[in-house]
C-alpha positions as CSV (number, residue, x, y, z in Angstrom):
1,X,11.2,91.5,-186.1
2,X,12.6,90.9,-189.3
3,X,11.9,93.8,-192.1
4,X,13.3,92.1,-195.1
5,X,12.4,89.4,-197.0
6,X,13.4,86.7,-198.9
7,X,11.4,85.1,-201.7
8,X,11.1,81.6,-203.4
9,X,9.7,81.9,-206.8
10,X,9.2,80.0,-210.2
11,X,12.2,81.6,-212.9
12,X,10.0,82.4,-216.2
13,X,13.1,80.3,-217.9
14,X,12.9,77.3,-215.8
15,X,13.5,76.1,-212.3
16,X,13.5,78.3,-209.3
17,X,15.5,81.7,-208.0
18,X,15.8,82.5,-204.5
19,X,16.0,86.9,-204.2
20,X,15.8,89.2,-201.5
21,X,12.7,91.7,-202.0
22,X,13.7,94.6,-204.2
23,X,16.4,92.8,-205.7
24,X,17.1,93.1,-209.5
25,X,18.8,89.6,-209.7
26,X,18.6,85.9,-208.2
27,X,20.8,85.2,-205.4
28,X,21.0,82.2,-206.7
29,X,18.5,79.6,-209.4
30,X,17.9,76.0,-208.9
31,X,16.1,73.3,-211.0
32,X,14.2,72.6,-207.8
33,X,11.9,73.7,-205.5
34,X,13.2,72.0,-203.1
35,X,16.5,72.9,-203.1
36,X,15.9,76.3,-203.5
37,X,14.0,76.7,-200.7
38,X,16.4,74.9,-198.5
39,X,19.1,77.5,-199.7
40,X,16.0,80.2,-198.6
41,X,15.7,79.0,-195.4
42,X,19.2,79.2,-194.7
43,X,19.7,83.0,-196.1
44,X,16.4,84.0,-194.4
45,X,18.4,82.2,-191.1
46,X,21.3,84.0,-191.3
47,X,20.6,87.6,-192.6
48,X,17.4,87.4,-190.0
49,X,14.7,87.8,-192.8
50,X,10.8,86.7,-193.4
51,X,11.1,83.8,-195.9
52,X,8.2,84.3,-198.7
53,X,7.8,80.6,-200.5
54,X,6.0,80.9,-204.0
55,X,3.7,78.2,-205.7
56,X,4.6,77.3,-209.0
57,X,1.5,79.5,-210.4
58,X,2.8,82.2,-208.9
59,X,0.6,82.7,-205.4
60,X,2.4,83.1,-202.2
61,X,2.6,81.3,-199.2
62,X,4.5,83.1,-196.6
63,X,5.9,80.9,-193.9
64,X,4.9,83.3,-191.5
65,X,8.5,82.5,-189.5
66,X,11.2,84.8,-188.9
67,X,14.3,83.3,-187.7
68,X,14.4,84.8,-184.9
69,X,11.6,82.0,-183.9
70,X,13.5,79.1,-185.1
71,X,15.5,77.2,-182.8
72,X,19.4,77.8,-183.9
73,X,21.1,74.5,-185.0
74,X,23.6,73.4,-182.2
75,X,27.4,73.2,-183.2
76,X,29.5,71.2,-181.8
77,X,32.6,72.6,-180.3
78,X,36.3,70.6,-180.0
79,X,35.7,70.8,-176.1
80,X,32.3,68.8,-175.9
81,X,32.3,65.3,-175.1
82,X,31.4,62.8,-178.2
C-alpha cells in the first residue's frame, strides 16, 4: 500500500499545482485541471503513491487508487510483432 501522496489542488495565483504531501513547493503548475492531473496520475504511477484530486473550492476527492491497482500500460518491445 502506498504511504505517500500526491495532491491536485487550485494555486491561490491561478491555475493548478501538482505536490507531493508535505512538500513546500509544486512539482510542477498548470493552467488546467486537466492537465495537471494527468501529470498526477503519472507521478502517483510511478513513485507508487495515493493520488489526492482537489475541487476548485478546495474539497477533496481522493481517487481512492493506488497504482499498485492500475493495470501498467504495455510497451512495446523491438522483438514483438507489429
Amino acid at each position: 500500500m502506498p504511504s505517500s501522496t500526491h495532491h491536485v489542488s487550485p494555486n491561490p495565483k491561478g491555475g493548478w499545482s501538482v505536490r507531493r504531501r508535505g512538500g513546500q513547493r509544486a512539482s510542477r503548475h498548470f493552467a488546467t485541471k486537466k492537465a495537471a492531473e494527468a501529470y498526477g496520475r503519472q507521478v502517483s504511477f510511478n513513485q507508487q503513491t495515493v493520488l489526492i484530486v482537489h475541487h476548485a473550492d478546495g474539497s477533496t476527492s481522493s481517487s481512492n487508487e493506488s497504482s499498485s491497482d492500475r493495470p501498467k500500460a504495455r510497451r512495446r518491445t523491438s522483438t514483438q510483432e507489429h
